[in-house]
C-alpha positions in Angstrom: 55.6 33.4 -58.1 56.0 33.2 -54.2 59.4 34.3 -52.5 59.9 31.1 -50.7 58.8 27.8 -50.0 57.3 28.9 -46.5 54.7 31.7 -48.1 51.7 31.4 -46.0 48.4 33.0 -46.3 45.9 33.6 -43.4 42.0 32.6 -44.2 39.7 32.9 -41.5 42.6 33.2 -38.9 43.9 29.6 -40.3 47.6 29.9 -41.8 47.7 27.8 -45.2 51.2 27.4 -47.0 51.4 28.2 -50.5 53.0 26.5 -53.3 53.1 26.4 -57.0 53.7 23.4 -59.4 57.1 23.1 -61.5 55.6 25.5 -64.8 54.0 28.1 -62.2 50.5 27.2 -64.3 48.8 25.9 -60.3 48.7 27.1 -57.3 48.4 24.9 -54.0 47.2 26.0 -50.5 47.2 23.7 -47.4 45.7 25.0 -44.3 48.0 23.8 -41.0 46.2 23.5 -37.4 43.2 21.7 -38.5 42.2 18.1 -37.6 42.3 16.8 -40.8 44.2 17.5 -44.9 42.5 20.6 -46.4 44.0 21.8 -49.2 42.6 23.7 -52.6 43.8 24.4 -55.9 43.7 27.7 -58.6 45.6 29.2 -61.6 45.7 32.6 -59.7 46.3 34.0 -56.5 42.7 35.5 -57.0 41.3 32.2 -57.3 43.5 30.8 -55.1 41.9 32.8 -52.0 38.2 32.6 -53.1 38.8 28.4 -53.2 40.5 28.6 -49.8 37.8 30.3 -48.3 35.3 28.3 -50.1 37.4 25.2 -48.6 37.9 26.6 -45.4 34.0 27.0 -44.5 33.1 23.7 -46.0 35.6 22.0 -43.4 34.2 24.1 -40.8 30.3 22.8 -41.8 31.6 19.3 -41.4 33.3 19.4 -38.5 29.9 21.0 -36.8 28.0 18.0 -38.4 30.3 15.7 -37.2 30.6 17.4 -33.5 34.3 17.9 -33.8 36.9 20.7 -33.1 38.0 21.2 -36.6 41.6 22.6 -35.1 44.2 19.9 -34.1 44.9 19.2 -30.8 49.0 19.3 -29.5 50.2 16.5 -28.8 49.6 14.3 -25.7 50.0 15.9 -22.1 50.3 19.4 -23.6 46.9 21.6 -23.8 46.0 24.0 -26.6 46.3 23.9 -30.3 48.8 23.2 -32.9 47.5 26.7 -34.9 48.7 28.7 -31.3 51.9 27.3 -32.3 51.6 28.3 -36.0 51.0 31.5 -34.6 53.6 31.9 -32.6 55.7 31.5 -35.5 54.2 33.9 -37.7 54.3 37.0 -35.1 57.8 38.4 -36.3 57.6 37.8 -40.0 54.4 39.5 -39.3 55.7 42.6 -37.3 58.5 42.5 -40.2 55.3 43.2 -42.7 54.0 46.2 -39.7 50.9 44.0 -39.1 49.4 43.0 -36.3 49.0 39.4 -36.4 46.6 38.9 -33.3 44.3 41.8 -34.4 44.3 40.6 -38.3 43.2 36.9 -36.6 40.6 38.7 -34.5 39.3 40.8 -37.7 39.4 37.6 -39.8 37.7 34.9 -37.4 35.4 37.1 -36.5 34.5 38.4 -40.1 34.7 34.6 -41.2 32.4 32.9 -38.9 29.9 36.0 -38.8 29.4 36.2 -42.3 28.3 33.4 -45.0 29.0 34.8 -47.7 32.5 33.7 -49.8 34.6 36.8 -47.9 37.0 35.9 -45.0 38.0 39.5 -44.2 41.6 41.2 -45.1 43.2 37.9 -46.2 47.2 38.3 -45.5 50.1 36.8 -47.0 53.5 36.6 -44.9 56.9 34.5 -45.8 58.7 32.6 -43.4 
């Protein structure tokens, strides 16, 4: 099913890592960056990105309620965000692919937070 066990997929300008149970029959993504688990589940790729981006908003709605950053914070004494490290990761493997990580993350936050429906934009899939 996926080429590695570092398949990531981007959502919304969020990076999840993608996984699949022993028989192949599930497939698991878990978004990395964000202040707290969010993961979703699906028998198909398909499905797979439809229930991240469904996941992915609803995260997004409760952080607003709860007047929180939904991304994580580095650690103590350095400034920024764990996801500008996740980033800085996925720039070769990226560039590997011909894409353009920083204008797909542009196109995809921008597409994801000004439109409520359940499309995120081009939703890209990279291997570490």
């Amino acid at each position: 099913m996926f080429s590695s066990a570092q398949d990531v997929m981007l959502i919304g300008g969020i990076p999840a890592v993608l996984s699949a149970n022993t028989t192949g029959t599930l497939l698991r993504g878990v978004f990395l960056g964000l202040g707290g688990e969010v993961d979703f589940y699906a028998p198909t790729l398909a499905e797979l990105e439809q229930q991240g981006v469904s996941v992915l908003r609803g995260f997004f709605r409760l952080c607003r309620r709860q007047g929180r950053s939904p991304l994580l914070l580095r650690a103590a004494g350095q400034q920024g965000y764990v996801v500008e490290d996740l980033y800085a990761c996925l720039e070769e493997p990226a560039r590997n692919k011909g894409i353009d990580l920083y204008r797909v993350l542009r196109e995809q936050t921008q597409c994801f937070h000004q439109d409520s429906t359940d499309t995120a934009g081009e939703i890209v899939y990279l291997a570490l």
